[in-house]
N, CA, C and O atoms as a Tinker XYZ file with bonds, in Angstrom:
   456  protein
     1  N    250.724000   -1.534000  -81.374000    73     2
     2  CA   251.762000   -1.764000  -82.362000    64     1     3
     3  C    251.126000   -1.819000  -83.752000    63     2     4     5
     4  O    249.979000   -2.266000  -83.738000    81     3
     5  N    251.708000   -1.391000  -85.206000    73     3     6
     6  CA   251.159000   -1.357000  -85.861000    64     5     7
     7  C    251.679000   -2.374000  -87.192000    63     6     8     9
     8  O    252.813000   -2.847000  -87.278000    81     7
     9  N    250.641000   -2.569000  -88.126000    73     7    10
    10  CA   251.387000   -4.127000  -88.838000    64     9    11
    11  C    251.849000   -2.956000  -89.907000    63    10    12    13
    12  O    252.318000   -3.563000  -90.870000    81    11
    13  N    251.907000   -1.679000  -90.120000    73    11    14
    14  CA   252.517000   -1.449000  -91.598000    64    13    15
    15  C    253.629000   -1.217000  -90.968000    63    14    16    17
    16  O    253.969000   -0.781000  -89.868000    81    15
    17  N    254.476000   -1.894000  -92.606000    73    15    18
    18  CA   256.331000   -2.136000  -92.341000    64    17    19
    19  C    256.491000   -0.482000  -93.361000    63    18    20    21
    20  O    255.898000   -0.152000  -94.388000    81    19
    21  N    257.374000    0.148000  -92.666000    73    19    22
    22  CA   257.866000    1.116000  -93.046000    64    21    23
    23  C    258.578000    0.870000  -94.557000    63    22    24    25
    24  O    258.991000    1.836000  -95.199000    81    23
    25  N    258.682000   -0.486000  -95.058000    73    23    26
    26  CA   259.749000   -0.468000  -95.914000    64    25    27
    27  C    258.372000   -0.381000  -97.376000    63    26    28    29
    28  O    258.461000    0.067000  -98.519000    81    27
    29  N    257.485000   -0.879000  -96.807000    73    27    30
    30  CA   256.444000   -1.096000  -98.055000    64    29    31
    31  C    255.727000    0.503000  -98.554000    63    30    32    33
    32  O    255.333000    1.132000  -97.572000    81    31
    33  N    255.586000    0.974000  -99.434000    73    31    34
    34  CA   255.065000    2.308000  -99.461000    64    33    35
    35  C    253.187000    2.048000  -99.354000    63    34    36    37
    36  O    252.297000    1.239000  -99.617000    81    35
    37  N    253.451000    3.416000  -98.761000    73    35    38
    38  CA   251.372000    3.599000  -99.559000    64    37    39
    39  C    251.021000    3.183000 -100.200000    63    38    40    41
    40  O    251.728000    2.531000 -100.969000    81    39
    41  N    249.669000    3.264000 -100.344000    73    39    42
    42  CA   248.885000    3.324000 -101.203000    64    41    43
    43  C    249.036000    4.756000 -102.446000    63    42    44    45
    44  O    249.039000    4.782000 -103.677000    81    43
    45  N    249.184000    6.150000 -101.054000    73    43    46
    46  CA   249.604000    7.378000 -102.050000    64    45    47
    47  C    250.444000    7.097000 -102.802000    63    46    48    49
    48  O    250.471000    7.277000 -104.019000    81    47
    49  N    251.545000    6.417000 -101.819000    73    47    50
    50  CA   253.346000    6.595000 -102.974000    64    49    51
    51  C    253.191000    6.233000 -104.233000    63    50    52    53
    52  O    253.524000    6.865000 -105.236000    81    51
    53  N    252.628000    5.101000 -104.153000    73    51    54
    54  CA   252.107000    3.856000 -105.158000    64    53    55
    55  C    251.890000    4.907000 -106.412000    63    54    56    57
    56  O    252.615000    5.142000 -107.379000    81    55
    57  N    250.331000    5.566000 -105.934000    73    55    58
    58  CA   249.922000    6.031000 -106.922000    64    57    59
    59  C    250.368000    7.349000 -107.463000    63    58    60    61
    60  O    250.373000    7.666000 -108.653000    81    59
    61  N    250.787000    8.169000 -106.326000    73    59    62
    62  CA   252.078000    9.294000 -106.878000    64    61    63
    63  C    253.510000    8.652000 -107.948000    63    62    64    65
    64  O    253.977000    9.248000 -108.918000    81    63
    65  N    253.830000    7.702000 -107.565000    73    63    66
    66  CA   255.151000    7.172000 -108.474000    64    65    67
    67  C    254.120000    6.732000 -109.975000    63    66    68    69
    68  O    254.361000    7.064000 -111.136000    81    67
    69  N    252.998000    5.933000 -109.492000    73    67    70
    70  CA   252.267000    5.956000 -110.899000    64    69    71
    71  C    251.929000    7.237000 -112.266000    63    70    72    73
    72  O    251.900000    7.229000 -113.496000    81    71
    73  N    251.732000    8.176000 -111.232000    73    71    74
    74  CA   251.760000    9.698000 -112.243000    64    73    75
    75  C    252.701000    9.621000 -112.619000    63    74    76    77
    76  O    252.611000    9.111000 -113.736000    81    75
    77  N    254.187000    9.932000 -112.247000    73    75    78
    78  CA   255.301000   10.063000 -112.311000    64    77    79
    79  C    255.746000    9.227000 -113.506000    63    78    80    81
    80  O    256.520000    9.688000 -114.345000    81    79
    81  N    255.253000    8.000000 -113.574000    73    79    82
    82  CA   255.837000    7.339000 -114.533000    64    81    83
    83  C    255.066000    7.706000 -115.968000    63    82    84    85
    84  O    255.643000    7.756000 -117.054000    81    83
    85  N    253.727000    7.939000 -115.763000    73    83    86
    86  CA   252.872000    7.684000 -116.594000    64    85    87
    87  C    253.302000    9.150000 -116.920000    63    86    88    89
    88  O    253.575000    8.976000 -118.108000    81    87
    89  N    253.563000   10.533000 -116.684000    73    87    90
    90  CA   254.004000   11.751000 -117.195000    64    89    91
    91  C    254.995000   11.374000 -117.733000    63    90    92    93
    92  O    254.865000   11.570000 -118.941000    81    91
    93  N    256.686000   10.577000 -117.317000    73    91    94
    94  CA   257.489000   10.575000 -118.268000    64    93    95
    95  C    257.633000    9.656000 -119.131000    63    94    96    97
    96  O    258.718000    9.371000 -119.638000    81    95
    97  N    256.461000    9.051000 -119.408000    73    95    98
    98  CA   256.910000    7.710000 -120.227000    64    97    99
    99  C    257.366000    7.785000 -121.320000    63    98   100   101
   100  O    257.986000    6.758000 -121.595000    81    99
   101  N    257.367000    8.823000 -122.435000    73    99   102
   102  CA   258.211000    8.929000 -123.629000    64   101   103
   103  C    259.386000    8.764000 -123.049000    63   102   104   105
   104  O    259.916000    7.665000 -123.213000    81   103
   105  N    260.294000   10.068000 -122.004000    73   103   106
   106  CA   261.446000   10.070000 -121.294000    64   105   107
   107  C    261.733000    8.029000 -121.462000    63   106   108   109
   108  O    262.408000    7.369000 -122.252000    81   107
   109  N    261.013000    7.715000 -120.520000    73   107   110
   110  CA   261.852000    6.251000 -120.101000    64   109   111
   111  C    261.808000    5.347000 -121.251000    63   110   112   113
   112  O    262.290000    4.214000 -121.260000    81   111
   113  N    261.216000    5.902000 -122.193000    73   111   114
   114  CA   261.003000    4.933000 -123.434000    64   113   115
   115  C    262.218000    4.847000 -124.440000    63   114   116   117
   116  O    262.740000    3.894000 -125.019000    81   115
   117  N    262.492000    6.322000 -124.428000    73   115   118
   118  CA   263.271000    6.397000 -125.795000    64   117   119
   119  C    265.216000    6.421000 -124.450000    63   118   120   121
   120  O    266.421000    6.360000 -124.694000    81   119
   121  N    264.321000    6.548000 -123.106000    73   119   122
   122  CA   265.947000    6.044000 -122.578000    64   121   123
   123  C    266.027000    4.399000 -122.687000    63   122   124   125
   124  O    267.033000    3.794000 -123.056000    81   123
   125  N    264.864000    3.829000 -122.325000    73   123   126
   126  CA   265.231000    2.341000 -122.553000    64   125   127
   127  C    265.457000    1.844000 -124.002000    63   126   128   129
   128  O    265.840000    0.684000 -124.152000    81   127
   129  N    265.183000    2.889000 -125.430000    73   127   130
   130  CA   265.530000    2.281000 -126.701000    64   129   131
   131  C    267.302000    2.709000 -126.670000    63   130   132   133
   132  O    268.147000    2.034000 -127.260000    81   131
   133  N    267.668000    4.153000 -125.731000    73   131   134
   134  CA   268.963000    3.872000 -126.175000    64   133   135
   135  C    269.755000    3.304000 -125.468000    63   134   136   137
   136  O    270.871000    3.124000 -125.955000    81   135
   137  N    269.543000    2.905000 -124.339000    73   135   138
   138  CA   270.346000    1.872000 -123.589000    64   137   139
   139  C    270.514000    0.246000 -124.216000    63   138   140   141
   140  O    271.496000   -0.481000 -124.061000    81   139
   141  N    268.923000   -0.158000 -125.157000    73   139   142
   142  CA   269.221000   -1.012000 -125.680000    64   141   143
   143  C    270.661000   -1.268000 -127.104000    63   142   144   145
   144  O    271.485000   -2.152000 -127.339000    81   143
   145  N    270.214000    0.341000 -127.864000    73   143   146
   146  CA   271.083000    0.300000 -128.600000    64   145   147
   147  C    272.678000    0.408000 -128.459000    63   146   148   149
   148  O    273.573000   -0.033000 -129.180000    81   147
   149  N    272.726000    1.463000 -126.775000    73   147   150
   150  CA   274.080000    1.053000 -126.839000    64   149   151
   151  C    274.757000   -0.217000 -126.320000    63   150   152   153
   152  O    275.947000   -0.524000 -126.394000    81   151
   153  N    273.704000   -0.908000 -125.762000    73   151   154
   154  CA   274.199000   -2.736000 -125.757000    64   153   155
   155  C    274.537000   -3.437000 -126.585000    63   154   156   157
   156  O    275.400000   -4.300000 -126.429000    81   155
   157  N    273.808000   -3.171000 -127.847000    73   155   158
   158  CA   274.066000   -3.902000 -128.915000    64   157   159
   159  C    275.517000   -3.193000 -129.621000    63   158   160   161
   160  O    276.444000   -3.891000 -130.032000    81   159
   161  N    275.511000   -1.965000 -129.661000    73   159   162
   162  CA   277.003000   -1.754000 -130.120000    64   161   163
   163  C    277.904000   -2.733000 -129.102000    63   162   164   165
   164  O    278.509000   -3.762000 -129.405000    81   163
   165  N    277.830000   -2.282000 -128.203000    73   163   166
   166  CA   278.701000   -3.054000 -126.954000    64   165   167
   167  C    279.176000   -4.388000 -127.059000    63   166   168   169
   168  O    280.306000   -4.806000 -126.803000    81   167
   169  N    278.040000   -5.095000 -127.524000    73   167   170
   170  CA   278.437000   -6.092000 -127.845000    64   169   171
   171  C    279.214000   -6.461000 -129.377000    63   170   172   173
   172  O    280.220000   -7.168000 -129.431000    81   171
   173  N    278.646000   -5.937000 -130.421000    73   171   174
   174  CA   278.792000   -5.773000 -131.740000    64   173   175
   175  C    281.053000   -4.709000 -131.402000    63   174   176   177
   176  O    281.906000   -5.350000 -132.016000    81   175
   177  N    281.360000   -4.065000 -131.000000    73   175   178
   178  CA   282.421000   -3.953000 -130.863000    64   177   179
   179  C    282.867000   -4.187000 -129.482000    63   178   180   181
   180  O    282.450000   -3.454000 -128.585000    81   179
   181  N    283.715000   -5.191000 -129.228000    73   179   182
   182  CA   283.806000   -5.671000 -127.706000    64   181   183
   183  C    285.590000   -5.047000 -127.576000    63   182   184   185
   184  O    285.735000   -4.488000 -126.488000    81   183
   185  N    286.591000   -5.040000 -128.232000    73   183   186
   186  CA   287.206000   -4.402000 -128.351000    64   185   187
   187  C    287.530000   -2.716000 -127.580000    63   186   188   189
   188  O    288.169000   -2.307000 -126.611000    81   187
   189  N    286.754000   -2.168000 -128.561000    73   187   190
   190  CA   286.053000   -0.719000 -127.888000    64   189   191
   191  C    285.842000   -0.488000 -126.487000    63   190   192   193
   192  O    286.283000    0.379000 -125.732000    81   191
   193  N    284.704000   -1.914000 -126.228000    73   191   194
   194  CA   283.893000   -1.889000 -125.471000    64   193   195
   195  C    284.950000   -2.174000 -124.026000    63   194   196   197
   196  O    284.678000   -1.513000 -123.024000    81   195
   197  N    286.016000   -3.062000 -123.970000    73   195   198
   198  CA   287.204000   -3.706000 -123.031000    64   197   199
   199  C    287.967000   -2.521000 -122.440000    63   198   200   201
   200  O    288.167000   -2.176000 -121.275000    81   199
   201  N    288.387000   -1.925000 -123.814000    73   199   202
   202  CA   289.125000   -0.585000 -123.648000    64   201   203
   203  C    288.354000    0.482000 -122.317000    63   202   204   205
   204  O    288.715000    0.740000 -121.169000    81   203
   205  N    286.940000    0.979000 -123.290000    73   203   206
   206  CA   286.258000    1.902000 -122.022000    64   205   207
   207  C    286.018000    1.416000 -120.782000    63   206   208   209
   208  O    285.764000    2.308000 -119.974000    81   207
   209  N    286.007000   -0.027000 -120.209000    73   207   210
   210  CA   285.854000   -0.198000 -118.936000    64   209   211
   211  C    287.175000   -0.131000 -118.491000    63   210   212   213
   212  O    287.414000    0.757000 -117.674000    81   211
   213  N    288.245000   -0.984000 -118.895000    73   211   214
   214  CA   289.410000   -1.177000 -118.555000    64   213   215
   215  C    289.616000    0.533000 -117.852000    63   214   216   217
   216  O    289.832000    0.794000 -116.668000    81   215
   217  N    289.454000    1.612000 -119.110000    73   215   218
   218  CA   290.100000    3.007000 -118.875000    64   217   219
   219  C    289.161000    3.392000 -117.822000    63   218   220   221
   220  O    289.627000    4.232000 -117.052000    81   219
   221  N    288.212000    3.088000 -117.625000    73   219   222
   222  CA   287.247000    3.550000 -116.601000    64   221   223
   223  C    287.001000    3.146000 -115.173000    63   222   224   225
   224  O    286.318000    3.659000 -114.286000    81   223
   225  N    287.857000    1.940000 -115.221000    73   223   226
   226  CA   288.108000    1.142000 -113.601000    64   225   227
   227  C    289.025000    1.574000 -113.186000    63   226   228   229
   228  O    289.131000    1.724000 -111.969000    81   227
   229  N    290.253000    2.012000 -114.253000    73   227   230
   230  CA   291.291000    2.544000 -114.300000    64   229   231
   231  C    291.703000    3.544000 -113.436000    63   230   232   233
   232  O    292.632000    3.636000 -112.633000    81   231
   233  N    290.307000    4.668000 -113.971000    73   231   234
   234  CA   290.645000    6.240000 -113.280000    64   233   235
   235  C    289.581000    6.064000 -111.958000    63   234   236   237
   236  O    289.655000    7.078000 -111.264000    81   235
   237  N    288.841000    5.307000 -111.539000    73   235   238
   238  CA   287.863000    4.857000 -110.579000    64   237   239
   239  C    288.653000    4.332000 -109.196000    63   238   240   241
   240  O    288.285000    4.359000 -108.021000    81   239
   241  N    290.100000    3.761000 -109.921000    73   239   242
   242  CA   290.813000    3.165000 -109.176000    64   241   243
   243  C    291.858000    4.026000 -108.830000    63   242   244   245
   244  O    292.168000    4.150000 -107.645000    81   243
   245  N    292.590000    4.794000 -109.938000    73   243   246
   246  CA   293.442000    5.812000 -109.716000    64   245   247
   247  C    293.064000    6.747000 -108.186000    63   246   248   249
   248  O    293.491000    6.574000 -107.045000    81   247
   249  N    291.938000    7.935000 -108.824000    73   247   250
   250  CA   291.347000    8.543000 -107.737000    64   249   251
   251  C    291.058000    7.802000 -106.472000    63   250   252   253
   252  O    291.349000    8.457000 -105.471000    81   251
   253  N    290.441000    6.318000 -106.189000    73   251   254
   254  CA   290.434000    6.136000 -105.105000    64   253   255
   255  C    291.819000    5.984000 -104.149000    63   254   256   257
   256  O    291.921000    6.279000 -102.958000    81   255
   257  N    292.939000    5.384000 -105.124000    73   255   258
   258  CA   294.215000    5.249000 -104.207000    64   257   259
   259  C    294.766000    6.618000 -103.771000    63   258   260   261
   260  O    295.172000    6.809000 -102.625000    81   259
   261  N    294.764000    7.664000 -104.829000    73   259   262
   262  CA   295.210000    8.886000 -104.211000    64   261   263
   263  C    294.425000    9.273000 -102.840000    63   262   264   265
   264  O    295.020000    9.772000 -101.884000    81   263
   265  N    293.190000    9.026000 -102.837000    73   263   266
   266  CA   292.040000    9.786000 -101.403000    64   265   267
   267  C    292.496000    8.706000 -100.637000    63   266   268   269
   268  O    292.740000    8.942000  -99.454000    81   267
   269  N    292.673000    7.498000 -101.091000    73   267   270
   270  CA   293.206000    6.696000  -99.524000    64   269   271
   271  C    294.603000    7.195000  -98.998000    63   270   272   273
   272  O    294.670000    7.379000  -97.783000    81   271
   273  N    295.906000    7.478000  -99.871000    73   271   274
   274  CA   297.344000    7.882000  -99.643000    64   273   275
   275  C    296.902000    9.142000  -98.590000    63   274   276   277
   276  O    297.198000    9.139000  -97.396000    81   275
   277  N    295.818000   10.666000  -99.547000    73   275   278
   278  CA   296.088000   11.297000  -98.797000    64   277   279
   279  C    295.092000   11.198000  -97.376000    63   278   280   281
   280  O    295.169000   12.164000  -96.617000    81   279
   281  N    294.411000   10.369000  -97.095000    73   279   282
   282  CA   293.563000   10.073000  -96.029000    64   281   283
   283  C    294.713000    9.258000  -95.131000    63   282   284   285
   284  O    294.666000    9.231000  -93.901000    81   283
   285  N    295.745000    8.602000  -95.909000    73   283   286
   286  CA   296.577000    7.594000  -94.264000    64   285   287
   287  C    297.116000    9.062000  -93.767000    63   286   288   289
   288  O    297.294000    9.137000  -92.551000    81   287
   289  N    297.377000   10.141000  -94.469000    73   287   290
   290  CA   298.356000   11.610000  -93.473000    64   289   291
   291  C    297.076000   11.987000  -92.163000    63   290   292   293
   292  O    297.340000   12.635000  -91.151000    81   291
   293  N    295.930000   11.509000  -92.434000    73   291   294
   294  CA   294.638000   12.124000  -91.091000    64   293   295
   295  C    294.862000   10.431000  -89.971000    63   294   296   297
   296  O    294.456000   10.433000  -88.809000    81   295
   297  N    295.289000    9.633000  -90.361000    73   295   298
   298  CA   295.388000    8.601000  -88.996000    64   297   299
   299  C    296.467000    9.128000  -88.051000    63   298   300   301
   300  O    297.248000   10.063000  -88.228000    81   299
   301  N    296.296000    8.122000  -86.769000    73   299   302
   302  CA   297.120000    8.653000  -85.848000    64   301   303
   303  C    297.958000    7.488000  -84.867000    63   302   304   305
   304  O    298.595000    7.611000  -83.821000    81   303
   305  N    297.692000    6.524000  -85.580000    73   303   306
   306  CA   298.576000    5.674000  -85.248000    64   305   307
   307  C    300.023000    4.973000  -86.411000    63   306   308   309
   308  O    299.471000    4.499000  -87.403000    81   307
   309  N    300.878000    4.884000  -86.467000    73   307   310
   310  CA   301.689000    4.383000  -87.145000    64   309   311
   311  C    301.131000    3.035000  -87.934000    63   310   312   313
   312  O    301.408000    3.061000  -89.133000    81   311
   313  N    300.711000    2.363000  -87.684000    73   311   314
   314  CA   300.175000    0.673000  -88.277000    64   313   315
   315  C    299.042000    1.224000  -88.882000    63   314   316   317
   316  O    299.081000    0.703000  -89.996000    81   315
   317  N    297.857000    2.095000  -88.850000    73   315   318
   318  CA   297.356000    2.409000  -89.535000    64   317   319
   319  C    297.484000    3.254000  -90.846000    63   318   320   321
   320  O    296.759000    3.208000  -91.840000    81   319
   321  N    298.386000    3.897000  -90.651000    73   319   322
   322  CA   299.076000    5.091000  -91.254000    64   321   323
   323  C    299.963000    4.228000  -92.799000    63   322   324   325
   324  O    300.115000    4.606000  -93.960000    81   323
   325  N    300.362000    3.018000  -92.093000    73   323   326
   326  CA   301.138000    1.916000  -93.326000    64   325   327
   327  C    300.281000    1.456000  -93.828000    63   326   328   329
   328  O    300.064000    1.680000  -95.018000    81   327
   329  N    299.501000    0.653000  -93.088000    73   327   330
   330  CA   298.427000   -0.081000  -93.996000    64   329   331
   331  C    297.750000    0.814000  -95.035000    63   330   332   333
   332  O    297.833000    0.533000  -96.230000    81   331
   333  N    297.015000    1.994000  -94.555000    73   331   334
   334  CA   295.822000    2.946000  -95.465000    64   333   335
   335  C    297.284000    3.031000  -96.693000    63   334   336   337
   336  O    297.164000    2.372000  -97.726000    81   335
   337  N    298.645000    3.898000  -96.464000    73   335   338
   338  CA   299.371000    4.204000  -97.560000    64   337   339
   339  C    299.637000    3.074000  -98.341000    63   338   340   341
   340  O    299.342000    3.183000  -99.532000    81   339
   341  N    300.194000    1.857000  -97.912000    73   339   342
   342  CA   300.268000    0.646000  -98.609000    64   341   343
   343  C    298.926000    0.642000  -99.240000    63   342   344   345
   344  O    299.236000    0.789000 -100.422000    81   343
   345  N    297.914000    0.583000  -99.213000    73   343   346
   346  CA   296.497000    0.640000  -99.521000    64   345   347
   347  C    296.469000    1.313000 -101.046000    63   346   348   349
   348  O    296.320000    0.972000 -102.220000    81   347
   349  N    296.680000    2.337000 -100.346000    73   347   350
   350  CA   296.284000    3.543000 -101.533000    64   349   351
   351  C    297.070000    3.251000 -102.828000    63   350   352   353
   352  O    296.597000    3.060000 -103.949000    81   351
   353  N    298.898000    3.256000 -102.297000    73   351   354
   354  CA   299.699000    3.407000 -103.341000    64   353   355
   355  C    299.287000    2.131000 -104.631000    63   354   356   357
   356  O    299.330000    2.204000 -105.859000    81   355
   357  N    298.857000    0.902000 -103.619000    73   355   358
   358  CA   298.589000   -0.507000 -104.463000    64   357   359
   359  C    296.941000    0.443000 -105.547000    63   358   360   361
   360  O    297.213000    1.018000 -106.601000    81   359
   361  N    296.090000    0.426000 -105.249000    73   359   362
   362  CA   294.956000    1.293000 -105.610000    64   361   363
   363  C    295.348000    2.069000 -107.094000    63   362   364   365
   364  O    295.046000    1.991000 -108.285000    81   363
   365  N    296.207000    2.846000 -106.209000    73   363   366
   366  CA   296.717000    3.973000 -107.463000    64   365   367
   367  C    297.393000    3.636000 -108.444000    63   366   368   369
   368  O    297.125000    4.102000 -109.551000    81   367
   369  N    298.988000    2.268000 -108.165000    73   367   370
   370  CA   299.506000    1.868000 -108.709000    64   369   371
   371  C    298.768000    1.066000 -110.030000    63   370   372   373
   372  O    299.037000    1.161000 -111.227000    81   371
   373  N    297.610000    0.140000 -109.255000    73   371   374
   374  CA   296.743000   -0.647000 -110.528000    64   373   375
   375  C    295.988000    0.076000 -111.429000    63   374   376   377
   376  O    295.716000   -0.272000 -112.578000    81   375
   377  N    295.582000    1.325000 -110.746000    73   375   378
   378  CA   294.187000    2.173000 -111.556000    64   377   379
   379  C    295.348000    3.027000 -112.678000    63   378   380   381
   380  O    295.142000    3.281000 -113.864000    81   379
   381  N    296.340000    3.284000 -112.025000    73   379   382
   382  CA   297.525000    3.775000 -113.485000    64   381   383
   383  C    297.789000    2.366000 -114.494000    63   382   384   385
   384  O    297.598000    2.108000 -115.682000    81   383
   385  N    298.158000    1.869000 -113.692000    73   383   386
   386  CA   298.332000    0.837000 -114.732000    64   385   387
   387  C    297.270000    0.423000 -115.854000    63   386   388   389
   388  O    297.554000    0.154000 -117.022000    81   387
   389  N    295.956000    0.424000 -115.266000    73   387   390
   390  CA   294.844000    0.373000 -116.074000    64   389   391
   391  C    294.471000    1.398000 -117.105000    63   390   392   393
   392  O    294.255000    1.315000 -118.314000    81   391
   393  N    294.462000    2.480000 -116.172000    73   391   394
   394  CA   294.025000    3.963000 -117.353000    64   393   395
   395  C    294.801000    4.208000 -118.150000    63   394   396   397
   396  O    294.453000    4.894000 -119.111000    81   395
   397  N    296.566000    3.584000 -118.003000    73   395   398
   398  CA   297.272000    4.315000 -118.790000    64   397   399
   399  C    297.964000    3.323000 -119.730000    63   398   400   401
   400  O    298.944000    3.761000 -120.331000    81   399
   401  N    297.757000    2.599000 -119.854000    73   399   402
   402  CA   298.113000    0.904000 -120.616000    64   401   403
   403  C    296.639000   -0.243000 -120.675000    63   402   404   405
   404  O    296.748000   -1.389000 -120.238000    81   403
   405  N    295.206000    0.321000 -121.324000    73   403   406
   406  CA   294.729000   -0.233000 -121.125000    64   405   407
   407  C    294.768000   -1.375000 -122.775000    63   406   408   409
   408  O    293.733000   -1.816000 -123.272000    81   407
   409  N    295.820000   -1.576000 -123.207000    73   407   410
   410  CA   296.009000   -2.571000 -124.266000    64   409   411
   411  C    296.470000   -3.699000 -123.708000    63   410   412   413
   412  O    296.313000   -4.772000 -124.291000    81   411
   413  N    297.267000   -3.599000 -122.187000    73   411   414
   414  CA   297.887000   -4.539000 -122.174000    64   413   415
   415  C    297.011000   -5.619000 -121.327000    63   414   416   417
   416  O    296.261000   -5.231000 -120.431000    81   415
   417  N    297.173000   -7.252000 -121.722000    73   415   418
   418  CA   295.905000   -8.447000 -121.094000    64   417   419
   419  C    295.304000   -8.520000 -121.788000    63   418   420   421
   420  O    294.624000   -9.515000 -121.537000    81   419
   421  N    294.836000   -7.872000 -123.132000    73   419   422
   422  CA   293.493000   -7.982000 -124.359000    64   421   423
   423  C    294.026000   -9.019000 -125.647000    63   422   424   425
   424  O    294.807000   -8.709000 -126.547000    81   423
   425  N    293.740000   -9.577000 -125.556000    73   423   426
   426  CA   294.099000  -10.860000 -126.552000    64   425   427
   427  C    293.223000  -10.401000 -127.663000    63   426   428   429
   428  O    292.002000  -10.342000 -127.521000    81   427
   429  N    293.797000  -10.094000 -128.706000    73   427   430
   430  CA   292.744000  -10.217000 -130.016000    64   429   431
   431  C    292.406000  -11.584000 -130.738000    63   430   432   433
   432  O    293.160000  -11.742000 -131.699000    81   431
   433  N    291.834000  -12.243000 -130.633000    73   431   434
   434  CA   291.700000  -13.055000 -131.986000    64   433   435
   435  C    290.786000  -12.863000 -132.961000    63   434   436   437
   436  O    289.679000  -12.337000 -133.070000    81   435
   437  N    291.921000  -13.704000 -133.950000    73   435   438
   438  CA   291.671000  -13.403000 -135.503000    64   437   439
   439  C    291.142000  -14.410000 -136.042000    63   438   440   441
   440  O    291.923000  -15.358000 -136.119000    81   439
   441  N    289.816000  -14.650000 -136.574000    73   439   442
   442  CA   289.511000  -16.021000 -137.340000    64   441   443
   443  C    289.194000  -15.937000 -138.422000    63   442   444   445
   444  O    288.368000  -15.119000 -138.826000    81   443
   445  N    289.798000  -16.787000 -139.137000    73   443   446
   446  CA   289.642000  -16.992000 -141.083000    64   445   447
   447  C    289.222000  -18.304000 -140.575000    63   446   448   449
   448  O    289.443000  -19.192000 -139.753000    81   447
   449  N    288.166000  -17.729000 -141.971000    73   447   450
   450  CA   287.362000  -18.874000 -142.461000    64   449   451
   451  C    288.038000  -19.782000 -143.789000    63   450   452   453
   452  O    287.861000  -19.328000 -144.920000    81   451
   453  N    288.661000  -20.819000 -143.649000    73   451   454
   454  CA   289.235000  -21.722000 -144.859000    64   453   455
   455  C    288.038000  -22.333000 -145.827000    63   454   456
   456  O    288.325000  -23.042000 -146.792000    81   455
């Protein structure tokens, strides 16, 4: 029986992923400066920022209820066939609601300074 765990890599991998990194390191550099920067917008407009997830869970959610609706027509029992469509339509119903009204639930506040 042998003590190496399949989950741990080589010694090669190790040092193959080491090239790998060490060839793209500009690549991961100037991706980790713009991931930082688009955090800081993110945060700096949160507004914006509510909107694009809201619209983006939205259509994440849309598409999944439609593939569940048309996936309950492949079951073959009746009780399954309700549940998956009940499923889907709820899915689809929220992810519209989201993508296509994503103003509504966003509270703005406004603060003056006296």
């Amino acid at each position: 029986m042998s003590n190496e765990n399949s989950s741990n890599p080589s010694m090669a991998e190790v040092a193959r992923m080491n090239a790998v990194f060490a060839e793209h390191r500009t690549l991961f550099t100037l991706l980790g400066i713009l991931l930082i920067v688009l955090g800081v917008l993110a945060i700096m407009f949160p507004l914006v920022t509510t909107i694009a997830a809201k619209k983006f869970l939205g259509w994440l959610f849309l598409i999944g209820g439609i593939a569940q609706v048309v996936h309950a027509f492949s079951t073959r029992s009746w009780s399954e066939f309700l549940l998956d469509l009940l499923v889907g339509l709820l899915y689809a119903l929220v992810g519209a609601w989201l993508a296509f009204f994503p103003l509504t639930g966003i509270r703005k506040i406004y603060c003056r300074a006296n």
